[in-house]
C-alpha positions as CSV (number, residue, x, y, z in Angstrom):
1,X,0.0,0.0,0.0
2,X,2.8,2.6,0.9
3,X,1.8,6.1,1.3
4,X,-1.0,7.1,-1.0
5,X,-1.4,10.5,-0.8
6,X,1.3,13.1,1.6
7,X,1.5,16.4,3.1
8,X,5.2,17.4,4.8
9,X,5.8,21.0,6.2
10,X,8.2,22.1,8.6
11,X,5.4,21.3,11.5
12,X,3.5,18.3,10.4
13,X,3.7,15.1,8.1
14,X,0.4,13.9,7.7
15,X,0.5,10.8,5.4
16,X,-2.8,8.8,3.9
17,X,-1.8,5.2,4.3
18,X,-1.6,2.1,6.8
19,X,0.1,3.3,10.0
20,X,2.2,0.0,10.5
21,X,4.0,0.8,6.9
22,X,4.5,4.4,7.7
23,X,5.7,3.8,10.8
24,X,8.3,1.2,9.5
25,X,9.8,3.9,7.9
26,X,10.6,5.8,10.7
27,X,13.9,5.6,12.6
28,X,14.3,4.1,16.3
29,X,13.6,6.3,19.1
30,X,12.6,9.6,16.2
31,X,9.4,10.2,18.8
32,X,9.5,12.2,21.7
33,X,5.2,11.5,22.3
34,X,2.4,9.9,21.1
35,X,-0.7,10.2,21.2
36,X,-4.3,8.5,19.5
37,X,-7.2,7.1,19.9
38,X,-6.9,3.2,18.5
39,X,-10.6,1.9,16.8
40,X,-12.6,0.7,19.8
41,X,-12.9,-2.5,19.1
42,X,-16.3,-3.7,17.6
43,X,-18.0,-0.2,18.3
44,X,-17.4,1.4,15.2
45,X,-16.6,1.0,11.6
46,X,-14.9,3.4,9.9
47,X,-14.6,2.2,6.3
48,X,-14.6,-1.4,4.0
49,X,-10.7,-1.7,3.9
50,X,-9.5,-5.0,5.3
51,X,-6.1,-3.2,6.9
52,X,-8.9,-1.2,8.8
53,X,-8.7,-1.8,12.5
54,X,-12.3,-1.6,13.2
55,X,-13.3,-4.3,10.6
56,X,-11.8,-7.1,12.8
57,X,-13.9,-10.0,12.8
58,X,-13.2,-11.1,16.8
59,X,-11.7,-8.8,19.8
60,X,-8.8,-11.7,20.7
61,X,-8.2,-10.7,16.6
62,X,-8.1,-6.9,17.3
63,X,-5.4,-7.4,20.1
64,X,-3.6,-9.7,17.6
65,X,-3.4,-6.6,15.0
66,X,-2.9,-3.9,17.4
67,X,0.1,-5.0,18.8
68,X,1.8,-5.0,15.6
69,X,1.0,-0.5,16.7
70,X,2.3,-0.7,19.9
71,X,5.2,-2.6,18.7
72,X,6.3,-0.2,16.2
73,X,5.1,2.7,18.8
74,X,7.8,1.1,21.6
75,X,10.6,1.0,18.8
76,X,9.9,4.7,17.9
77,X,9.6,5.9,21.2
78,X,12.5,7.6,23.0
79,X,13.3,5.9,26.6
80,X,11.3,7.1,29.3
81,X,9.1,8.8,27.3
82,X,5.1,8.4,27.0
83,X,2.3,7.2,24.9
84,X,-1.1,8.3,25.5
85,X,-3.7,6.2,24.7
86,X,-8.0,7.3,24.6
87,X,-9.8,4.6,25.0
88,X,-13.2,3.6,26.9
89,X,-15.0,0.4,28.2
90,X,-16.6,-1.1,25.0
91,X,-20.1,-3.1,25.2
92,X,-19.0,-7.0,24.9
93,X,-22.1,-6.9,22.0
94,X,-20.6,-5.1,20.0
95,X,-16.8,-6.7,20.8
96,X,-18.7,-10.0,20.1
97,X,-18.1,-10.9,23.8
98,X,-21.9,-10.8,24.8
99,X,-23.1,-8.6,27.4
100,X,-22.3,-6.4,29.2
101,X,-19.0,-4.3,29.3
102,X,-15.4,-5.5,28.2
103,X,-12.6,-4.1,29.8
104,X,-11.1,-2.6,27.0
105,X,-8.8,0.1,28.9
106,X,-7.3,-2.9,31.1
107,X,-6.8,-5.5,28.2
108,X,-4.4,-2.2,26.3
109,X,-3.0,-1.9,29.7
110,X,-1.7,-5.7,29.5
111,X,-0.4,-5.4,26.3
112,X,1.6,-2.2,26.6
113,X,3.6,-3.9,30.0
114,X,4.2,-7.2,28.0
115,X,5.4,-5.1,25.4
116,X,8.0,-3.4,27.8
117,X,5.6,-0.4,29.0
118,X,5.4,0.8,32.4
119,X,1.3,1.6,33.0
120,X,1.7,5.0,35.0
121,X,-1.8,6.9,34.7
122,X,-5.0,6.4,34.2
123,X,-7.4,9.8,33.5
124,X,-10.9,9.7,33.6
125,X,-12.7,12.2,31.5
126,X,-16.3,12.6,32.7
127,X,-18.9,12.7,30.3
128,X,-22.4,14.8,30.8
129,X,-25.1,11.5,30.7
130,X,-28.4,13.7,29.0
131,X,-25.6,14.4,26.5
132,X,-24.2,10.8,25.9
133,X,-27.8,10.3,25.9
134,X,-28.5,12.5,23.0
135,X,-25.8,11.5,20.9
136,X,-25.8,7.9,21.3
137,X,-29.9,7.2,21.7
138,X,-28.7,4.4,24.8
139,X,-32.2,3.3,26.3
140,X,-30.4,2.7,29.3
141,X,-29.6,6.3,29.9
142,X,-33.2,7.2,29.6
143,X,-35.5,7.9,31.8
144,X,-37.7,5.9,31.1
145,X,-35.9,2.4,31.6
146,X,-35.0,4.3,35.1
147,X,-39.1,3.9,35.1
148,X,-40.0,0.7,33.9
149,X,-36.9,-1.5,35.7
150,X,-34.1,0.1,36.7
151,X,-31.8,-3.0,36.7
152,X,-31.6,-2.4,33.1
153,X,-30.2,1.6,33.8
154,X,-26.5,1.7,32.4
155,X,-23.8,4.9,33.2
156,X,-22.5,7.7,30.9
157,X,-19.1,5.6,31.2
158,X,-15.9,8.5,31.4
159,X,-13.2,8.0,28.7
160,X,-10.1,7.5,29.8
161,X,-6.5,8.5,28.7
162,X,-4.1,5.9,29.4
163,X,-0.6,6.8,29.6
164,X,2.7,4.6,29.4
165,X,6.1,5.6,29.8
166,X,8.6,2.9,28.2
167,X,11.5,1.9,29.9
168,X,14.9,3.6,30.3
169,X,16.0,6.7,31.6
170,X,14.4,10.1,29.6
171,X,17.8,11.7,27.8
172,X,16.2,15.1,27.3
173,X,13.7,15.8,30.7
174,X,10.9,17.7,29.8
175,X,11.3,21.0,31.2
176,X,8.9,24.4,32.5
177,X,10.6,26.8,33.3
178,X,8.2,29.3,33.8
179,X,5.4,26.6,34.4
180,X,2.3,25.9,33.0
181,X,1.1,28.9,31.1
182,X,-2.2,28.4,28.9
183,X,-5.1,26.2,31.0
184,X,-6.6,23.6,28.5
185,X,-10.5,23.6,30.3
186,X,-13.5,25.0,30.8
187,X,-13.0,26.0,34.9
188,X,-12.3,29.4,34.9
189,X,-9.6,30.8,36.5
190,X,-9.0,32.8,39.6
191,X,-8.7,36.4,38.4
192,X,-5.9,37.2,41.0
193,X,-3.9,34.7,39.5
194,X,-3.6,35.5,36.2
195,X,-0.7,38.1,36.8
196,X,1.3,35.2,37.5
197,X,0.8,33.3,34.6
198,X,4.1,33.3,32.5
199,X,5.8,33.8,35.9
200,X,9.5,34.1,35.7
201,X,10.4,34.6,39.5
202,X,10.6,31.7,41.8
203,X,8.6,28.4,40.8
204,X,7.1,28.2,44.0
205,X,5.7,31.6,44.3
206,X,3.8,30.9,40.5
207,X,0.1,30.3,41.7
208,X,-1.4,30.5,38.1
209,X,1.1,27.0,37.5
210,X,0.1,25.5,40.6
211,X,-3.9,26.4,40.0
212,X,-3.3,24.6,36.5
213,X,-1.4,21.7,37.6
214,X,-3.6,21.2,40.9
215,X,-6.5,20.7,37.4
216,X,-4.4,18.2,35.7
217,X,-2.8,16.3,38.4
218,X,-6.3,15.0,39.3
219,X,-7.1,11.2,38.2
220,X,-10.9,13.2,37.0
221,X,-10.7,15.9,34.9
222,X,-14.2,16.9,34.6
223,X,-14.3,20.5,32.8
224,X,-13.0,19.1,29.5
225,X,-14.9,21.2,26.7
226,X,-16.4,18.2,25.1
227,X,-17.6,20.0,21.9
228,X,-14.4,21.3,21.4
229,X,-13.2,19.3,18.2
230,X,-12.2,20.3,14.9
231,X,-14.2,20.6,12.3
232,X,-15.4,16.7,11.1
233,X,-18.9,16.6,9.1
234,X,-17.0,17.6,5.5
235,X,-15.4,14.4,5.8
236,X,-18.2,12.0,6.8
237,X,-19.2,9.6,3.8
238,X,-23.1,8.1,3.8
239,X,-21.6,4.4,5.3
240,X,-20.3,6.4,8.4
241,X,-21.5,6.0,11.6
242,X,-23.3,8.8,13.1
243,X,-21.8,9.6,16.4
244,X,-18.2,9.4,15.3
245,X,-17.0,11.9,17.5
246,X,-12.9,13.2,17.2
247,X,-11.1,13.6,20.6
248,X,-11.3,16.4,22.5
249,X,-8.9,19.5,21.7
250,X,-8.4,19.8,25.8
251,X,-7.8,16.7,26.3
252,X,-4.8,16.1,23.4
253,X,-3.7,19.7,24.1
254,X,-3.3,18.7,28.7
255,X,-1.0,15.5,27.3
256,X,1.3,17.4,24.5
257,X,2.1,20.0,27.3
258,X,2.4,17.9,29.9
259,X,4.6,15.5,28.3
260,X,7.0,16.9,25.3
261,X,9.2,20.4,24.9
262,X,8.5,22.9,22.3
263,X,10.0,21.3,18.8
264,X,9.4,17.5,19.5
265,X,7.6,15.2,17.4
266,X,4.5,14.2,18.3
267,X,2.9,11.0,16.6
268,X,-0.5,9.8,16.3
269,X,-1.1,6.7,14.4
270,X,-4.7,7.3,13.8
271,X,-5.1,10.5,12.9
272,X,-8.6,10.6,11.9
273,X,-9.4,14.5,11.2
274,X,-6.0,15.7,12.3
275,X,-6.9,16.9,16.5
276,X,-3.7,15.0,17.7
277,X,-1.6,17.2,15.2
278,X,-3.0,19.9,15.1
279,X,-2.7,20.0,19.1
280,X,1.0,19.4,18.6
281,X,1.6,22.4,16.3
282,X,-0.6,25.0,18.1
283,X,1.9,24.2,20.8
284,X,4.6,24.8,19.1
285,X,5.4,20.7,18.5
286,X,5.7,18.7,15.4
287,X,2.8,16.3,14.3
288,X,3.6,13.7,12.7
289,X,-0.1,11.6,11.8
290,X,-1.0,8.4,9.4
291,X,-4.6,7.9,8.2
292,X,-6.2,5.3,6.4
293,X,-9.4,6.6,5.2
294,X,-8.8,8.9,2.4
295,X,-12.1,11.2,3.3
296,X,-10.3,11.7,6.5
297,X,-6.9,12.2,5.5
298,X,-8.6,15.2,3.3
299,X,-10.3,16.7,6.2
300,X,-7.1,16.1,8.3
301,X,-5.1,18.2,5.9
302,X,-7.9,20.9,5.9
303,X,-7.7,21.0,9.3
304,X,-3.9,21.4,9.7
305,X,-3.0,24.2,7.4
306,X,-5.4,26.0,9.7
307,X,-2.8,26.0,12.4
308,X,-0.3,29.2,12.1
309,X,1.8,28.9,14.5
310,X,5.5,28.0,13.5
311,X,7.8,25.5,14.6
312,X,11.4,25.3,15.5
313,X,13.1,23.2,12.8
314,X,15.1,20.2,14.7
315,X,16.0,17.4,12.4
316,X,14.6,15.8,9.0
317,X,12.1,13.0,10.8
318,X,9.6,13.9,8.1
319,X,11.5,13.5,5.4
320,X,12.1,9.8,5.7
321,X,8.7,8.7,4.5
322,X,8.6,10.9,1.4
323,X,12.1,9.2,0.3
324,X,10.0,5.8,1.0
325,X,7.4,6.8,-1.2
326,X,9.4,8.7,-4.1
Protein backbone atom coordinates (compact mmCIF):
# COMPACT_ATOMS: atom_id res chain seq x y z
CA UNK A 1 0.00 0.00 0.00
CA UNK A 2 2.78 2.56 0.89
CA UNK A 3 1.79 6.14 1.28
CA UNK A 4 -1.00 7.11 -0.97
CA UNK A 5 -1.36 10.53 -0.77
CA UNK A 6 1.26 13.11 1.59
CA UNK A 7 1.49 16.42 3.07
CA UNK A 8 5.20 17.37 4.84
CA UNK A 9 5.83 21.03 6.21
CA UNK A 10 8.23 22.14 8.62
CA UNK A 11 5.37 21.26 11.50
CA UNK A 12 3.50 18.29 10.41
CA UNK A 13 3.70 15.08 8.13
CA UNK A 14 0.42 13.86 7.72
CA UNK A 15 0.45 10.75 5.44
CA UNK A 16 -2.77 8.79 3.92
CA UNK A 17 -1.78 5.21 4.34
CA UNK A 18 -1.59 2.07 6.76
CA UNK A 19 0.10 3.25 10.02
CA UNK A 20 2.20 0.04 10.48
CA UNK A 21 3.96 0.76 6.91
CA UNK A 22 4.51 4.37 7.75
CA UNK A 23 5.70 3.85 10.82
CA UNK A 24 8.29 1.18 9.49
CA UNK A 25 9.83 3.93 7.94
CA UNK A 26 10.56 5.79 10.71
CA UNK A 27 13.91 5.63 12.61
CA UNK A 28 14.32 4.07 16.26
CA UNK A 29 13.59 6.35 19.12
CA UNK A 30 12.60 9.62 16.25
CA UNK A 31 9.38 10.21 18.78
CA UNK A 32 9.48 12.15 21.67
CA UNK A 33 5.20 11.47 22.26
CA UNK A 34 2.39 9.95 21.08
CA UNK A 35 -0.69 10.23 21.24
CA UNK A 36 -4.27 8.46 19.46
CA UNK A 37 -7.20 7.07 19.89
CA UNK A 38 -6.93 3.16 18.50
CA UNK A 39 -10.62 1.91 16.81
CA UNK A 40 -12.60 0.73 19.79
CA UNK A 41 -12.89 -2.50 19.09
CA UNK A 42 -16.33 -3.67 17.56
CA UNK A 43 -17.99 -0.18 18.33
CA UNK A 44 -17.38 1.44 15.23
CA UNK A 45 -16.62 1.02 11.60
CA UNK A 46 -14.88 3.42 9.93
CA UNK A 47 -14.61 2.20 6.28
CA UNK A 48 -14.62 -1.38 4.02
CA UNK A 49 -10.73 -1.66 3.94
CA UNK A 50 -9.48 -4.99 5.29
CA UNK A 51 -6.14 -3.20 6.91
CA UNK A 52 -8.95 -1.19 8.83
CA UNK A 53 -8.73 -1.79 12.48
CA UNK A 54 -12.32 -1.60 13.22
CA UNK A 55 -13.29 -4.30 10.60
CA UNK A 56 -11.84 -7.05 12.82
CA UNK A 57 -13.89 -10.00 12.77
CA UNK A 58 -13.19 -11.12 16.81
CA UNK A 59 -11.65 -8.82 19.84
CA UNK A 60 -8.82 -11.72 20.71
CA UNK A 61 -8.19 -10.74 16.57
CA UNK A 62 -8.09 -6.87 17.27
CA UNK A 63 -5.38 -7.41 20.08
CA UNK A 64 -3.65 -9.68 17.57
CA UNK A 65 -3.37 -6.63 14.99
CA UNK A 66 -2.88 -3.85 17.36
CA UNK A 67 0.11 -5.03 18.83
CA UNK A 68 1.78 -4.97 15.58
CA UNK A 69 0.97 -0.48 16.66
CA UNK A 70 2.33 -0.70 19.95
CA UNK A 71 5.21 -2.55 18.72
CA UNK A 72 6.32 -0.15 16.18
CA UNK A 73 5.13 2.70 18.77
CA UNK A 74 7.81 1.12 21.65
CA UNK A 75 10.57 0.98 18.80
CA UNK A 76 9.91 4.67 17.92
CA UNK A 77 9.58 5.93 21.25
CA UNK A 78 12.52 7.64 23.00
CA UNK A 79 13.29 5.94 26.62
CA UNK A 80 11.25 7.15 29.30
CA UNK A 81 9.09 8.78 27.30
CA UNK A 82 5.14 8.44 27.02
CA UNK A 83 2.32 7.16 24.93
CA UNK A 84 -1.07 8.30 25.46
CA UNK A 85 -3.74 6.17 24.67
CA UNK A 86 -7.97 7.29 24.64
CA UNK A 87 -9.84 4.62 25.01
CA UNK A 88 -13.23 3.56 26.86
CA UNK A 89 -14.97 0.44 28.17
CA UNK A 90 -16.65 -1.06 25.02
CA UNK A 91 -20.05 -3.10 25.18
CA UNK A 92 -18.95 -7.01 24.86
CA UNK A 93 -22.14 -6.86 21.99
CA UNK A 94 -20.57 -5.12 20.02
CA UNK A 95 -16.75 -6.69 20.76
CA UNK A 96 -18.71 -9.98 20.07
CA UNK A 97 -18.08 -10.89 23.79
CA UNK A 98 -21.86 -10.85 24.80
CA UNK A 99 -23.13 -8.56 27.35
CA UNK A 100 -22.26 -6.40 29.24
CA UNK A 101 -19.02 -4.34 29.26
CA UNK A 102 -15.43 -5.47 28.16
CA UNK A 103 -12.63 -4.10 29.85
CA UNK A 104 -11.08 -2.61 27.02
CA UNK A 105 -8.83 0.10 28.87
CA UNK A 106 -7.35 -2.94 31.08
CA UNK A 107 -6.77 -5.55 28.17
CA UNK A 108 -4.45 -2.18 26.35
CA UNK A 109 -3.00 -1.90 29.73
CA UNK A 110 -1.69 -5.69 29.47
CA UNK A 111 -0.42 -5.36 26.26
CA UNK A 112 1.60 -2.23 26.62
CA UNK A 113 3.61 -3.94 30.00
CA UNK A 114 4.16 -7.23 27.95
CA UNK A 115 5.38 -5.11 25.41
CA UNK A 116 7.97 -3.37 27.82
CA UNK A 117 5.58 -0.39 29.00
CA UNK A 118 5.43 0.85 32.36
CA UNK A 119 1.29 1.57 32.96
CA UNK A 120 1.67 5.04 34.97
CA UNK A 121 -1.76 6.93 34.72
CA UNK A 122 -5.04 6.43 34.17
CA UNK A 123 -7.35 9.75 33.52
CA UNK A 124 -10.85 9.73 33.60
CA UNK A 125 -12.73 12.21 31.48
CA UNK A 126 -16.27 12.62 32.68
CA UNK A 127 -18.89 12.72 30.32
CA UNK A 128 -22.38 14.84 30.84
CA UNK A 129 -25.06 11.48 30.73
CA UNK A 130 -28.37 13.71 29.01
CA UNK A 131 -25.55 14.36 26.48
CA UNK A 132 -24.25 10.85 25.86
CA UNK A 133 -27.83 10.29 25.94
CA UNK A 134 -28.46 12.48 22.96
CA UNK A 135 -25.81 11.50 20.92
CA UNK A 136 -25.84 7.90 21.28
CA UNK A 137 -29.88 7.23 21.68
CA UNK A 138 -28.69 4.36 24.84
CA UNK A 139 -32.16 3.34 26.28
CA UNK A 140 -30.37 2.72 29.34
CA UNK A 141 -29.57 6.33 29.88
CA UNK A 142 -33.25 7.21 29.56
CA UNK A 143 -35.48 7.89 31.77
CA UNK A 144 -37.73 5.92 31.15
CA UNK A 145 -35.91 2.39 31.58
CA UNK A 146 -35.02 4.31 35.07
CA UNK A 147 -39.10 3.90 35.10
CA UNK A 148 -40.03 0.70 33.92
CA UNK A 149 -36.87 -1.48 35.69
CA UNK A 150 -34.12 0.14 36.74
CA UNK A 151 -31.83 -2.95 36.73
CA UNK A 152 -31.57 -2.35 33.08
CA UNK A 153 -30.20 1.55 33.77
CA UNK A 154 -26.55 1.71 32.39
CA UNK A 155 -23.80 4.91 33.19
CA UNK A 156 -22.49 7.72 30.87
CA UNK A 157 -19.11 5.64 31.19
CA UNK A 158 -15.94 8.49 31.38
CA UNK A 159 -13.21 7.97 28.70
CA UNK A 160 -10.06 7.48 29.84
CA UNK A 161 -6.48 8.53 28.72
CA UNK A 162 -4.08 5.94 29.40
CA UNK A 163 -0.61 6.76 29.58
CA UNK A 164 2.69 4.61 29.41
CA UNK A 165 6.08 5.63 29.85
CA UNK A 166 8.58 2.87 28.22
CA UNK A 167 11.49 1.88 29.89
CA UNK A 168 14.90 3.56 30.30
CA UNK A 169 15.97 6.66 31.62
CA UNK A 170 14.41 10.12 29.60
CA UNK A 171 17.85 11.71 27.84
CA UNK A 172 16.18 15.09 27.26
CA UNK A 173 13.67 15.79 30.69
CA UNK A 174 10.89 17.74 29.76
CA UNK A 175 11.27 21.00 31.22
CA UNK A 176 8.87 24.45 32.47
CA UNK A 177 10.62 26.78 33.31
CA UNK A 178 8.19 29.27 33.78
CA UNK A 179 5.41 26.64 34.40
CA UNK A 180 2.32 25.92 33.04
CA UNK A 181 1.10 28.87 31.07
CA UNK A 182 -2.21 28.39 28.88
CA UNK A 183 -5.10 26.18 31.05
CA UNK A 184 -6.59 23.60 28.45
CA UNK A 185 -10.52 23.60 30.28
CA UNK A 186 -13.46 25.03 30.83
CA UNK A 187 -13.01 26.03 34.86
CA UNK A 188 -12.26 29.37 34.90
CA UNK A 189 -9.59 30.81 36.47
CA UNK A 190 -9.00 32.82 39.58
CA UNK A 191 -8.73 36.45 38.36
CA UNK A 192 -5.88 37.15 41.00
CA UNK A 193 -3.87 34.72 39.51
CA UNK A 194 -3.60 35.53 36.21
CA UNK A 195 -0.73 38.08 36.82
CA UNK A 196 1.31 35.24 37.49
CA UNK A 197 0.76 33.29 34.55
CA UNK A 198 4.07 33.27 32.54
CA UNK A 199 5.82 33.84 35.89
CA UNK A 200 9.53 34.10 35.66
CA UNK A 201 10.41 34.61 39.54
CA UNK A 202 10.60 31.71 41.79
CA UNK A 203 8.59 28.43 40.76
CA UNK A 204 7.07 28.20 44.04
CA UNK A 205 5.69 31.59 44.29
CA UNK A 206 3.78 30.88 40.46
CA UNK A 207 0.13 30.34 41.71
CA UNK A 208 -1.44 30.48 38.09
CA UNK A 209 1.08 27.00 37.54
CA UNK A 210 0.14 25.51 40.58
CA UNK A 211 -3.87 26.44 40.02
CA UNK A 212 -3.26 24.61 36.51
CA UNK A 213 -1.42 21.74 37.59
CA UNK A 214 -3.59 21.22 40.87
CA UNK A 215 -6.53 20.68 37.39
CA UNK A 216 -4.40 18.20 35.67
CA UNK A 217 -2.77 16.27 38.36
CA UNK A 218 -6.35 14.97 39.32
CA UNK A 219 -7.09 11.20 38.21
CA UNK A 220 -10.95 13.25 36.97
CA UNK A 221 -10.69 15.90 34.86
CA UNK A 222 -14.22 16.93 34.59
CA UNK A 223 -14.35 20.49 32.77
CA UNK A 224 -12.98 19.11 29.52
CA UNK A 225 -14.89 21.17 26.74
CA UNK A 226 -16.38 18.21 25.13
CA UNK A 227 -17.63 20.00 21.92
CA UNK A 228 -14.36 21.32 21.38
CA UNK A 229 -13.17 19.31 18.18
CA UNK A 230 -12.19 20.27 14.86
CA UNK A 231 -14.23 20.63 12.34
CA UNK A 232 -15.40 16.71 11.05
CA UNK A 233 -18.86 16.57 9.13
CA UNK A 234 -17.05 17.61 5.47
CA UNK A 235 -15.41 14.36 5.83
CA UNK A 236 -18.17 11.97 6.76
CA UNK A 237 -19.21 9.56 3.81
CA UNK A 238 -23.11 8.09 3.84
CA UNK A 239 -21.63 4.39 5.28
CA UNK A 240 -20.31 6.41 8.38
CA UNK A 241 -21.49 6.03 11.58
CA UNK A 242 -23.26 8.76 13.08
CA UNK A 243 -21.77 9.60 16.38
CA UNK A 244 -18.24 9.38 15.31
CA UNK A 245 -16.96 11.89 17.49
CA UNK A 246 -12.90 13.25 17.16
CA UNK A 247 -11.09 13.64 20.57
CA UNK A 248 -11.26 16.42 22.47
CA UNK A 249 -8.91 19.50 21.71
CA UNK A 250 -8.42 19.82 25.76
CA UNK A 251 -7.79 16.66 26.32
CA UNK A 252 -4.79 16.10 23.36
CA UNK A 253 -3.66 19.72 24.10
CA UNK A 254 -3.25 18.66 28.68
CA UNK A 255 -0.95 15.52 27.27
CA UNK A 256 1.32 17.37 24.46
CA UNK A 257 2.05 20.05 27.29
CA UNK A 258 2.36 17.88 29.90
CA UNK A 259 4.57 15.46 28.31
CA UNK A 260 6.97 16.95 25.31
CA UNK A 261 9.17 20.36 24.86
CA UNK A 262 8.50 22.92 22.28
CA UNK A 263 9.96 21.30 18.81
CA UNK A 264 9.41 17.51 19.46
CA UNK A 265 7.58 15.21 17.39
CA UNK A 266 4.49 14.15 18.31
CA UNK A 267 2.88 11.02 16.58
CA UNK A 268 -0.51 9.75 16.28
CA UNK A 269 -1.05 6.69 14.38
CA UNK A 270 -4.70 7.25 13.78
CA UNK A 271 -5.10 10.54 12.85
CA UNK A 272 -8.57 10.61 11.88
CA UNK A 273 -9.40 14.46 11.23
CA UNK A 274 -6.00 15.72 12.35
CA UNK A 275 -6.93 16.88 16.45
CA UNK A 276 -3.66 15.02 17.75
CA UNK A 277 -1.58 17.16 15.17
CA UNK A 278 -2.97 19.87 15.11
CA UNK A 279 -2.72 19.95 19.07
CA UNK A 280 1.02 19.38 18.56
CA UNK A 281 1.56 22.39 16.29
CA UNK A 282 -0.56 24.99 18.06
CA UNK A 283 1.88 24.21 20.82
CA UNK A 284 4.55 24.83 19.13
CA UNK A 285 5.38 20.69 18.51
CA UNK A 286 5.72 18.74 15.41
CA UNK A 287 2.81 16.32 14.33
CA UNK A 288 3.59 13.70 12.71
CA UNK A 289 -0.09 11.57 11.75
CA UNK A 290 -1.04 8.39 9.38
CA UNK A 291 -4.61 7.88 8.25
CA UNK A 292 -6.15 5.26 6.41
CA UNK A 293 -9.40 6.61 5.17
CA UNK A 294 -8.79 8.86 2.41
CA UNK A 295 -12.14 11.23 3.26
CA UNK A 296 -10.28 11.65 6.49
CA UNK A 297 -6.87 12.24 5.52
CA UNK A 298 -8.62 15.16 3.29
CA UNK A 299 -10.28 16.69 6.18
CA UNK A 300 -7.10 16.10 8.25
CA UNK A 301 -5.11 18.22 5.87
CA UNK A 302 -7.90 20.93 5.91
CA UNK A 303 -7.65 20.97 9.25
CA UNK A 304 -3.88 21.42 9.71
CA UNK A 305 -3.02 24.20 7.42
CA UNK A 306 -5.37 25.95 9.73
CA UNK A 307 -2.81 25.99 12.38
CA UNK A 308 -0.31 29.22 12.06
CA UNK A 309 1.82 28.91 14.50
CA UNK A 310 5.46 28.02 13.53
CA UNK A 311 7.83 25.52 14.60
CA UNK A 312 11.35 25.28 15.51
CA UNK A 313 13.14 23.22 12.84
CA UNK A 314 15.13 20.23 14.66
CA UNK A 315 16.01 17.38 12.36
CA UNK A 316 14.56 15.78 8.95
CA UNK A 317 12.12 12.99 10.75
CA UNK A 318 9.63 13.90 8.12
CA UNK A 319 11.53 13.48 5.41
CA UNK A 320 12.10 9.82 5.70
CA UNK A 321 8.68 8.72 4.50
CA UNK A 322 8.60 10.87 1.42
CA UNK A 323 12.14 9.16 0.31
CA UNK A 324 10.00 5.80 0.96
CA UNK A 325 7.39 6.79 -1.22
CA UNK A 326 9.45 8.69 -4.05
Amino acid sequence: MAVIEQELTDRYAAYNGDCCEVMGALPDQSVHLSVYSPPFCGLYHYSSSERDLSNCRSYDEFFEHYEYVVREIHRLTMPGRVTAVHCMDVPRGGANLGHGLADFPGDIIRLHERLGFQYAARYHVWKEPMAVRLRTMAKGLMHKTLVEDSTLCDVASADYLLMFRKEGENPVPVVKPVGLTNYAGSRETPPDLLRYRGWTGKQTENRYSHWCWRNYASAFWDDVRLDRVLPFKDSREPDDEKHVHPLQLDVIERAVVLWSNPGEVVLTPFMGVGSEVYGAVINGRRGVGVELKPAYYRQAVMNLRAASEPVADNGTLFDVVEAEAG
